[in-house]
LOKE-89000 format. One line per 10 residues: number of its first residue (from 0); for each residue x, y, z of C-alpha. Coordinates in steps of 0.25 Angstrom, whole numbers. Each point is the difference from the previous one (the first is absolute). Layout:
REM LOKE-89000
NUM> X Y Z; ...
REM end
This chain:
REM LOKE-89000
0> -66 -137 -100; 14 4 6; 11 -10 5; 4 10 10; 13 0 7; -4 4 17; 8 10 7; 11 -4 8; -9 5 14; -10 -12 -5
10> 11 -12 -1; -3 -11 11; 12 1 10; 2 -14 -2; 5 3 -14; 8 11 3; 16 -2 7; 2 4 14; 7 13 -1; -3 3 13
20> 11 -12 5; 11 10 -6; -4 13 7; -15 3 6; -3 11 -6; 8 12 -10; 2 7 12; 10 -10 5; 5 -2 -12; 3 16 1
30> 5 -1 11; 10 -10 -2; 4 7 -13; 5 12 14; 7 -10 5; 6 -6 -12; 6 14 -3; 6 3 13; 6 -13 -2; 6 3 -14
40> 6 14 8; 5 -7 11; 8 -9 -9; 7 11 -5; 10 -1 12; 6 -12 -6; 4 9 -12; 17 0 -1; 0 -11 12; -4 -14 -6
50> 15 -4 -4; 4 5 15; -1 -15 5; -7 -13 -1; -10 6 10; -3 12 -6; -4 -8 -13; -7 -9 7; -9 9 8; -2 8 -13
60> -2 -13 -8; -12 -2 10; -6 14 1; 0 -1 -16; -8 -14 -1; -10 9 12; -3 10 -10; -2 -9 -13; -9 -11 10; -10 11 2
70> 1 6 -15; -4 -13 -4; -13 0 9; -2 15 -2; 0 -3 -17; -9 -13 1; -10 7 9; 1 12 -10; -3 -10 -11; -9 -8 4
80> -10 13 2; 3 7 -11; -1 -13 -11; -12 -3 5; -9 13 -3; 9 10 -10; -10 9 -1; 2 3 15; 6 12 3; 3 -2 15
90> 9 -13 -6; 6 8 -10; 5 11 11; 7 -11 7; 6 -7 -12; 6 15 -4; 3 2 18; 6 -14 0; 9 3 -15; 6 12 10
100> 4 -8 11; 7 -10 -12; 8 13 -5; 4 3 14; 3 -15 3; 9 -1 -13; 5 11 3; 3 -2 15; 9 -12 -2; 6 1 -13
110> 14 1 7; -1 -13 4; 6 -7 -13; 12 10 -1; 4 -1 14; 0 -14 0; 9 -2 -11; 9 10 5; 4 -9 10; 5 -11 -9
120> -4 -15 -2; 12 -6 8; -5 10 12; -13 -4 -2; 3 -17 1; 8 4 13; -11 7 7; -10 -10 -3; 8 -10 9; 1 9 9
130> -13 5 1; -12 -10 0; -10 10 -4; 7 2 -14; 2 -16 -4; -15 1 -7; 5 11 -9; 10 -9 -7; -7 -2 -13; -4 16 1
140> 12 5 1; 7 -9 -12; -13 3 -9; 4 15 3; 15 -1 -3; -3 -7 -13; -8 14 -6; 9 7 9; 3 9 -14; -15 4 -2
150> -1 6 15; 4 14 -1; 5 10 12; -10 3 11; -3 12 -4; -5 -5 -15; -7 -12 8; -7 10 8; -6 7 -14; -3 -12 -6
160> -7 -2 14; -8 12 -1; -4 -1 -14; -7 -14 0; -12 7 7; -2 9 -14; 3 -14 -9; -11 -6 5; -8 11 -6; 0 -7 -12
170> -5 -13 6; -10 8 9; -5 7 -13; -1 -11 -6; -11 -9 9; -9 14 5; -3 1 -15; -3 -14 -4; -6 -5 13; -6 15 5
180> -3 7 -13; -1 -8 -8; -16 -4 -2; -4 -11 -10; -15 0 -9; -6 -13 6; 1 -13 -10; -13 -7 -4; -8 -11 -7; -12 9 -5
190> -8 -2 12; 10 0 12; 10 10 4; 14 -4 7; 7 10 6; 14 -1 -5; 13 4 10; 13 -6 5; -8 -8 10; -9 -5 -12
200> 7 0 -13; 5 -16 1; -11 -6 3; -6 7 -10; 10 -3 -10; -6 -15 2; -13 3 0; -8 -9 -9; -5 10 -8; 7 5 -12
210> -6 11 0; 2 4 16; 15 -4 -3; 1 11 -13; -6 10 7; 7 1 12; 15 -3 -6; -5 12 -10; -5 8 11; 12 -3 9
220> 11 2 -10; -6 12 -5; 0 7 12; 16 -3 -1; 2 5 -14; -9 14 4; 12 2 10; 11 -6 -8; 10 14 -1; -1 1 15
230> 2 -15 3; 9 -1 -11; 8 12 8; -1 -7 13; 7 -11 -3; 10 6 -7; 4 8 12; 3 -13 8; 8 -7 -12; 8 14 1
240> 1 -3 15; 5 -13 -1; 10 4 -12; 4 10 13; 2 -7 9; 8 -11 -9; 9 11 -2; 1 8 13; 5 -13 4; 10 -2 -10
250> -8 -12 -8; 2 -4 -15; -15 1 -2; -13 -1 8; 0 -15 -3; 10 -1 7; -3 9 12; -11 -8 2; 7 -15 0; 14 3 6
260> -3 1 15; -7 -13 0; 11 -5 -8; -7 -4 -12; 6 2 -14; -8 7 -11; 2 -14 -9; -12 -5 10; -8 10 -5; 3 -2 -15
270> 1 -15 0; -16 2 6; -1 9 -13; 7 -8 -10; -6 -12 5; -14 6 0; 3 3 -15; 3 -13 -2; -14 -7 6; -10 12 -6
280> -4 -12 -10; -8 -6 12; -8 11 2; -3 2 -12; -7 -16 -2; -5 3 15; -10 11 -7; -1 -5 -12; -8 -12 9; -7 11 7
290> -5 7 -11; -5 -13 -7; -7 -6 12; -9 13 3; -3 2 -14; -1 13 -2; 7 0 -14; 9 11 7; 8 2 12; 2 14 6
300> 9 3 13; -15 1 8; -2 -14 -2; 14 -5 6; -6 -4 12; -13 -6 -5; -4 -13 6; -3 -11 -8; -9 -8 8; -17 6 4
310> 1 -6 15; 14 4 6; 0 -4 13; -4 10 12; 10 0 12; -5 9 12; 11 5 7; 2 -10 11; -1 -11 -10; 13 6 -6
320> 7 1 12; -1 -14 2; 3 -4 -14; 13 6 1; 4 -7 14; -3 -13 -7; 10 4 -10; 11 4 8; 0 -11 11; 12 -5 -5
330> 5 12 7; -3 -6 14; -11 3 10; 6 13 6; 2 6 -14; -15 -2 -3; -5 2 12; 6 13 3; -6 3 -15; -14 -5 4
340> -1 8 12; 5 13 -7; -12 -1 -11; -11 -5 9; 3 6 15; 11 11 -1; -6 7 -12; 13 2 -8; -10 1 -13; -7 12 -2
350> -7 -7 -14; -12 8 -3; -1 10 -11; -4 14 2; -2 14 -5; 16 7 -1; 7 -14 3; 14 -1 -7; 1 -9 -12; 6 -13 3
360> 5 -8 11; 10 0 9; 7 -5 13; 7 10 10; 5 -1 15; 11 2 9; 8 -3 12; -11 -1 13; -10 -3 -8; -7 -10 -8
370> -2 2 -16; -9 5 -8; -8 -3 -13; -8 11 -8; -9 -8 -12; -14 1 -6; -6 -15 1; -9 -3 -9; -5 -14 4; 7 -8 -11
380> 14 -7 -3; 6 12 -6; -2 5 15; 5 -12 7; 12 1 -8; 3 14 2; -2 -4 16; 10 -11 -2; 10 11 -6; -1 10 11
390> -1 -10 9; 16 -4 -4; 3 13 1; -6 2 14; 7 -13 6; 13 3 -6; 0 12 7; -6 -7 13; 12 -9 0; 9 8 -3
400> -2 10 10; -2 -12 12; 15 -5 -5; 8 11 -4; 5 13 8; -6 14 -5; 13 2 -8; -5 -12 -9; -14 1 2; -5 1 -13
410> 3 -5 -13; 3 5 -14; -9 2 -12; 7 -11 -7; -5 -11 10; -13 4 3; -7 -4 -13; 5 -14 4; -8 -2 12; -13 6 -6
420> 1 -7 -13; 2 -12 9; -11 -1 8; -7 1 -14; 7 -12 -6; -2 -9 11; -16 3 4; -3 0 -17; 7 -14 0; -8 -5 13
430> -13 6 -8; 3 -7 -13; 2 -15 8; -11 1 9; -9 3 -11; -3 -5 -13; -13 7 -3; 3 4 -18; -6 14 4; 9 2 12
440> 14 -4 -6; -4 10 -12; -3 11 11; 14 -5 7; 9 0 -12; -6 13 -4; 3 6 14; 13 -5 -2; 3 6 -14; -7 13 6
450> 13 -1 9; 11 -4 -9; -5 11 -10; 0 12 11; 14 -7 4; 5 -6 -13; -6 10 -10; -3 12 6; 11 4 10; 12 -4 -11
460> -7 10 -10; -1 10 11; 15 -3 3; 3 3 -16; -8 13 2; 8 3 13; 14 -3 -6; -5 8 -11; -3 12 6; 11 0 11
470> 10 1 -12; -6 11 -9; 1 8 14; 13 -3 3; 4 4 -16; -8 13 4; -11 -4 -10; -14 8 2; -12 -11 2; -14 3 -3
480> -12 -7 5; -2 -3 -15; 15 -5 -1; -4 -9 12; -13 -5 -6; 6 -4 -14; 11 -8 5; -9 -7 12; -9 -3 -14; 9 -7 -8
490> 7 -7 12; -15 -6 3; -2 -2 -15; 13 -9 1; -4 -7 12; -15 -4 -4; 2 -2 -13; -9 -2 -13; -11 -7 9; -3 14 9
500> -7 13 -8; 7 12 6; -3 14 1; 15 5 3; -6 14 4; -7 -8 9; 6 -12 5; 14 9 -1; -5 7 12; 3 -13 8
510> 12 5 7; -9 12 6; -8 -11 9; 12 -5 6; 4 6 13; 12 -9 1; 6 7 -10; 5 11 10; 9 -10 8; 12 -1 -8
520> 1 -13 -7; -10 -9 6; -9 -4 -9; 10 -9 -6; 3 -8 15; -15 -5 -2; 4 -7 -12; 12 -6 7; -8 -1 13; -10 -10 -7
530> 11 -8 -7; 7 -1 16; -13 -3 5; -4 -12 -11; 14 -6 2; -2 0 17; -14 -5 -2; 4 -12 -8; 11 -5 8; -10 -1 12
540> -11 -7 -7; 9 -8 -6; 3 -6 12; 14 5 -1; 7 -4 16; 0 13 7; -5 9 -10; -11 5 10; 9 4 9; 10 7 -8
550> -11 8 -6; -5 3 16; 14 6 1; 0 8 -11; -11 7 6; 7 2 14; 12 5 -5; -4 15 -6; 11 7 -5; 11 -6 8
560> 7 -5 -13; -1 6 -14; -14 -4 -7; 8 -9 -10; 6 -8 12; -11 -2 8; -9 -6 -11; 13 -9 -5; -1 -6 15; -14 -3 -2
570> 2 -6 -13; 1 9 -12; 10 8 -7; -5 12 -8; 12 4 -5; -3 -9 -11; -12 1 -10; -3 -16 3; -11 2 11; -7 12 -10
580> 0 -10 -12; -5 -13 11; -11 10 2; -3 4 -13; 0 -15 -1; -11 -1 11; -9 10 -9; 2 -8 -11; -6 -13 6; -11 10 4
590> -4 2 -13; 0 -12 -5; -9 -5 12; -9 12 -4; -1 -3 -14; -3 -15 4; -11 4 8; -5 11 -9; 0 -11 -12; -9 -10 8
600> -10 8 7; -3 6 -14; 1 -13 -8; 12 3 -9
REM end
């Protein structure tokens, strides 16, 4: 018998987003890629001029914002077809068209930025009282004097421009091997097989059976360590991109180069780090539990996500939708019903797996249209969490871009994982009051600490990893996917501790199966997102006066003000490790309730 995954022709409609409200068919999407290009060649008269007047800049401020307002439309559209179905090479022609038009786009308005700050700050204050059009750009323009030594001559800018279409080779190579090529042995329990790919390996990876869980985390990662020279090779070439770019730009270090425009200093990101160090103690007792309550006598990295109760509870899609509005009503009726409608009418969700779907989830979206979510729903909590996530995502971009100018409509990496991470706190905290069912508030926890530990253990290794390699290449070290694999295993050693049996050949190849490796520095913000997120979710259950709509304000203001800034407003300062150790703190209670739990359904 075959668990088969269907083609993505045989998906019910219902189930799938509606691509077709973004451009109705390729050909349009062609065809505005015409357009777009003439537009990109037409801007080219404003080359030399924008510091003639206040006018001038205005007009060329506004032809700008054109051409980015339909590249943003143009990429979702891309996206959305090409995530969907990899292994479709009518998709992955237009992703490769669609990469062209970027270069020419980069490329076309790279002397923005140098002209502008040609004309001097003092110019620029006056011309934004004289010219209405310009008054928006207030924070733009002091954002860009603030790098103003990073931003090289037009002529450099134009280069670097022109060369982000061959960077992204590294990313492109990256996702056609592992969500193309890459083909998995299916997982099975001597008697039924499962097919294992991106769309599939997380439920699987909570299946029941041990033995469907062993065989598909072997098959999957050793489909990953048969490629691990070229993967290893792959992601070296971004790292030297990034180390590149930090110094085309004139940055001390890649960390930096990532942090400085949004006016973050590289002590947030060690502080995360130090401060991870600091808590590791807590996961180890957190798997220590684990490894006693599902009695194997052993723990391997297969049996991380195990449940620990027979009958987890089976939640339809539309179930979970609903369990997530009751959990953010706090929120306010437009907030949730703007939600509700998205998932049930609008189909913002295109939640069922398929053959060549890309691994994971995610939200995108753009100016003119709605947002969009790419998951594989799998009927049980872990889905309605990952919904919830997405789900922050997707409304913080929906407010964002109904409150802010295109110049501020959208929102940096650092802020992004708090509105994710806080639809997930407040929807888990509505589950765990509203029912108090043993098996379920086990299922919950564990959902839970399946989120901290992707957040709170995962993403800070990967951040060690990341900071790791991005120095060897900036001491112009040679790294080799055995290099890679050695130091991901000890760091994984570290962070699990004497309670986890690791395979370090193995398990070290975890860095190869994260994609968010190849944006420079992120994998950290998710560990500081989360810490964000508990601190904001608090303050509103709590009851705190006006916490609500701070938070709501934080979604509407994109990037109009450094990321560090706005979350201060709403009521948490990152610049201090406080909120990660509150929310390390919050883990800790998680446990305990766990182990509680654990120890009296088991009669300990």
């Amino acid at each position: 018998m075959t668990n088969a995954l269907p083609k993505r022709s045989e998906v019910a409609k219902e189930q799938t987003w509606d691509a077709e409200s973004v451009f109705a068919s390729v050909d349009a999407c062609r065809a505005a890629f015409k357009a777009l290009a003439a537009d990109v060649e037409s801007f080219g008269k404003f080359s030399g001029h924008l510091g003639d007047n206040a006018a001038m800049l205005a007009d060329g401020m506004a032809a700008a914002e054109s051409i980015n307002r339909q590249l943003s439309v143009m990429f979702t559209y891309v996206g959305m077809n090409y995530n969907v179905d990899t292994t479709d090479v009518g998709a992955t022609t237009l992703y490769g068209e669609a990469m062209g038009v970027y270069g020419k786009v980069a490329a076309g308005l790279s002397f923005i930025e140098p002209e502008v700050l040609k004309i001097g700050l003092d110019t620029l204050k006056t011309w934004m009282t004289q010219e209405p059009r310009l008054a928006i750009y207030a924070h733009y323009f002091e954002k860009l004097y603030r790098r103003q030594e990073h931003v090289r001559s037009a002529e450099v800018e134009q280069v670097l421009g022109m060369a982000a279409e061959v960077f992204q080779q590294a990313d492109m190579t990256y996702n056609m091997l592992t969500d193309a090529d890459l083909k998995f042995p299916s997982a099975s329990d001597g008697k039924t097989s499962f097919d294992v790919a991106q769309s599939t390996i997380d439920t699987l990876m909570d299946h029941p059976d041990r033995e469907v869980r062993k065989t598909a985390w072997t098959n999957y990662y050793g489909q990953y360590k048969a490629y691990k020279n070229t993967l290893s090779a792959s992601l070296m070439a971004a790292v030297k991109r990034d180390v590149f770019y930090g110094r085309a730009r004139g940055y001390k270090s890649s960390l930096e180069a990532a942090l400085f425009p949004n006016n973050i200093s590289t002590a947030v990101f060690h502080n995360l780090i130090d401060t991870f160090k600091k808590n590791i103690p807590v996961w180890h007792r957190y798997f220590a539990i684990k490894k006693k309550a599902l009695g194997h006598g052993d723990l391997y990295p297969y049996d991380i996500w195990a449940p620990l109760v027979k009958n987890p509870p089976h939640i339809p899609f539309d179930k979970g939708v609903e369990m997530i509005v009751n959990g953010l009503k706090p929120l306010g009726d437009d907030y949730v019903n703007v939600l509700r409608k998205g998932c049930l009418e609008e189909r913002w969700v295109d939640y069922a797996p398929n053959q060549g779907k890309t691994q994971g989830a995610f939200s995108t979206g753009g100016p003119g249209i709605h947002p969009f979510i790419l998951m594989s729903y799998s009927d049980d909590l872990g889905s309605v969490s990952t919904l919830a996530h997405e789900l922050g995502h997707s409304m913080h971009t929906y407010l964002t871009i109904k409150n802010q100018p295109l110049v501020y409509a959208d929102y940096s990496l650092f802020v992004a994982e708090v509105a994710s991470n806080f639809n997930q706190a407040m929807t888990r905290a509505y589950l765990l009051k509203t029912n108090d069912d043993p098996d379920f508030q086990i299922t919950a926890i564990t959902e839970a600490a399946y989120n901290f530990h992707r957040y709170f253990l995962q993403m800070p290794t990967l951040a060690r990893f990341e900071l790791e390699m991005h120095e060897r290449a900036e001491r112009g070290q040679g790294v080799t996917a055995d290099d890679m694999v050695a130091l991901m295993g000890d760091l994984l050693s570290e962070a699990y501790g004497e309670a986890m049996t690791i395979d370090k050949e193995t398990f070290g190849l975890m860095w190869a199966t994260f994609g968010h490796l190849y944006a420079n520095f992120y994998v950290f913000q998710y560990a500081t997102g989360i810490s964000g997120a508990n601190a904001l979710a608090s303050r509103i259950l709590d009851g705190t006066p006006g916490a609500a709509e701070a938070y709501l304000g934080f979604l509407k203001s994109g990037s109009s003000r450094y990321p560090l800034d706005v979350l201060k407003g709403a009521g948490v300062d990152l610049t201090t490790p406080e909120p990660v150790e509150r929310t390390y703190a919050v883990l800790s209670g998680f446990v305990d309730r766990l182990e509680k739990l654990v120890d009296a359904r088991d009669g300990k």
